[in-house]
C-alpha positions as CSV (number, residue, x, y, z in Angstrom):
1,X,30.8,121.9,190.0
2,X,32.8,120.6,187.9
3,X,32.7,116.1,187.0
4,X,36.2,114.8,186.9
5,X,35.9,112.2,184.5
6,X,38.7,109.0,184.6
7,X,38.1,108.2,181.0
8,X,40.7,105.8,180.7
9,X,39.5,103.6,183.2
10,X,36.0,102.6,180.6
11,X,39.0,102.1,177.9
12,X,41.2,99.5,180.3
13,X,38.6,97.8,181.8
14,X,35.4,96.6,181.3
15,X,33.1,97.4,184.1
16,X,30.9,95.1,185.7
17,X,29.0,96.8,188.3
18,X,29.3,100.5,189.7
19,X,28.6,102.1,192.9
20,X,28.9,105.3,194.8
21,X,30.9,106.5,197.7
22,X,31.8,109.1,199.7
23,X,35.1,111.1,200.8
24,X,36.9,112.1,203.4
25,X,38.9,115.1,202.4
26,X,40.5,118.1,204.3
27,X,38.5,121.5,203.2
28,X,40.9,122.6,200.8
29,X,40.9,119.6,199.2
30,X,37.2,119.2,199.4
31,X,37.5,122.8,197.5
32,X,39.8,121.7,194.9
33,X,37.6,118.7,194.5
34,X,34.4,120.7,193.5
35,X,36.1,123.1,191.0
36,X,37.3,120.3,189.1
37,X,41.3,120.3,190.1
38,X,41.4,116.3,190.6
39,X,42.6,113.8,188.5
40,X,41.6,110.2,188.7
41,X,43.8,108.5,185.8
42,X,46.0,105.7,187.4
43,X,44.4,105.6,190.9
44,X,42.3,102.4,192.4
45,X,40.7,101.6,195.2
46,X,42.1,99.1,197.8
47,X,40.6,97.4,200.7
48,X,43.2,97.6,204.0
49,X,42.4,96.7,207.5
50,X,38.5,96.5,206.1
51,X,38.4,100.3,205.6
52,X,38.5,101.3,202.0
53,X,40.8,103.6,200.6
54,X,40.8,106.1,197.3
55,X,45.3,105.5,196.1
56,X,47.1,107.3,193.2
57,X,44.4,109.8,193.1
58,X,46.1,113.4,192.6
59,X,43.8,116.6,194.0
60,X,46.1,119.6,193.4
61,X,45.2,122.5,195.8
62,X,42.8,125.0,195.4
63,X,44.8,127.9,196.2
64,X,48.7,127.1,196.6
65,X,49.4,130.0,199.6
66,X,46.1,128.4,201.7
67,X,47.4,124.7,202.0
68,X,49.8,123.2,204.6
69,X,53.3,123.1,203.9
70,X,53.4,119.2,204.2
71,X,50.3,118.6,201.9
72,X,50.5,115.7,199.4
73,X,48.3,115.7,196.6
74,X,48.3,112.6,195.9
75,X,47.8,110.8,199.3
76,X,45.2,108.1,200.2
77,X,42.2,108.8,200.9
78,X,39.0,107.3,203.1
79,X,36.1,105.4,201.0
80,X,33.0,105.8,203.1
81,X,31.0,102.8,202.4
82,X,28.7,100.9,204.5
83,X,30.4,97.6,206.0
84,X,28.1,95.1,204.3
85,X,29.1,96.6,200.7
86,X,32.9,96.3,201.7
87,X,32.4,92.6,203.0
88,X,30.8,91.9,199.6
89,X,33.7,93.2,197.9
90,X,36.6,91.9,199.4
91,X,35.1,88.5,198.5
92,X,34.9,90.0,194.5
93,X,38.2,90.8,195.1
94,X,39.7,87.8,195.6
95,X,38.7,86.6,192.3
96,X,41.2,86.7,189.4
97,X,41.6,89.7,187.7
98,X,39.1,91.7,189.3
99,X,40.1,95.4,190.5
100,X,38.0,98.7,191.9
101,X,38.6,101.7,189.9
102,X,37.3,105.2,189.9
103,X,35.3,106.6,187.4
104,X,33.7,110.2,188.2
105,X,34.6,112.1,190.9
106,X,31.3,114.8,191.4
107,X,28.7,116.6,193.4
108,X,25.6,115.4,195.4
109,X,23.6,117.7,197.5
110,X,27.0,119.3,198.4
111,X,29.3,116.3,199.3
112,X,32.2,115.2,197.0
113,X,31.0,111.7,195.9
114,X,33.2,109.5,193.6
115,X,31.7,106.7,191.6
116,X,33.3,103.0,191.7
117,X,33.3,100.7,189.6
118,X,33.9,97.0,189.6
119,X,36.5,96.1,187.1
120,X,37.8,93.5,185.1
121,X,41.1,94.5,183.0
122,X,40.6,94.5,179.2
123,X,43.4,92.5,176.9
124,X,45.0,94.4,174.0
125,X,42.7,92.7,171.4
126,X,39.3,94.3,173.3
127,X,41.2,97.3,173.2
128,X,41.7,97.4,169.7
129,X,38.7,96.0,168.7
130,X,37.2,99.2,170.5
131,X,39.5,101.3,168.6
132,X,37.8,99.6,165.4
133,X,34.3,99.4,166.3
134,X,35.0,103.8,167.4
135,X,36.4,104.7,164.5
136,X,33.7,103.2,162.3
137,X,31.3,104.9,163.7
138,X,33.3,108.3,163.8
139,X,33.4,107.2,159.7
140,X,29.7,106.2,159.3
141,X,28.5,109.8,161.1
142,X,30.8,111.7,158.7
143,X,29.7,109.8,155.8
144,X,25.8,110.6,157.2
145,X,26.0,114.1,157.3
């Protein structure tokens, strides 16, 4: 199995608390999922009707002549959480600025888990302040060896 990684999400946001859920997806997709054809860049999560849903997130298909003709890859897709842990976060969601994003998308004990995280959007300064604080220690290795 294959970790899909969103590593755009730890450069955007700061994360203040992460968590782990399940998925429902159709077979294929559950497939595609575990061989690594998923992309998690630009997708969130979203809390509707207090169900909570997986949007933007693209799985392409694991075989193109196996999947329906009306599949859409990037559909939403079921969160399976317990009910006290979505209560909890519609109430941190309500706060200013604060936003559910997926960060790994992987395999436990055969199920497709994906890991949330509890975000808070980074400003353009943080962002460049991480480009600075990266590349000095990109420098600082190169210099050491």
């Amino acid at each position: 199995m294959e970790s899909v990684v969103n590593r755009k999400a730890r450069f955007d946001y700061t994360i203040l608390e992460s968590f782990e859920a399940g998925m429902v997806l159709r077979g294929f997709e559950a497939k595609a999922a575990k061989a690594g054809k998923a992309s998690l860049v630009g997708s969130y999560a979203k809390i509707y009707n207090n169900e909570l849903w997986l949007v933007g997130a693209n799985i392409s298909p694991y075989q193109e002549g196996n999947v329906p003709t009306d599949y859409d890859p990037a559909r939403a897709r079921k969160l399976l959480v317990k009910k006290d842990d979505i209560k909890k976060y519609v109430g941190l969601l309500q706060e200013k600025g604060l936003t559910l994003v997926p960060l790994k998308l992987y395999t436990a004990r055969g199920k497709v888990k994906l890991e949330l995280g509890l975000a808070k959007s980074k400003k353009a300064f943080d962002k460049r302040e991480a480009i600075k604080k990266r590349d000095v220690e990109r420098s600082m290795k190169r210099g050491a060896v």
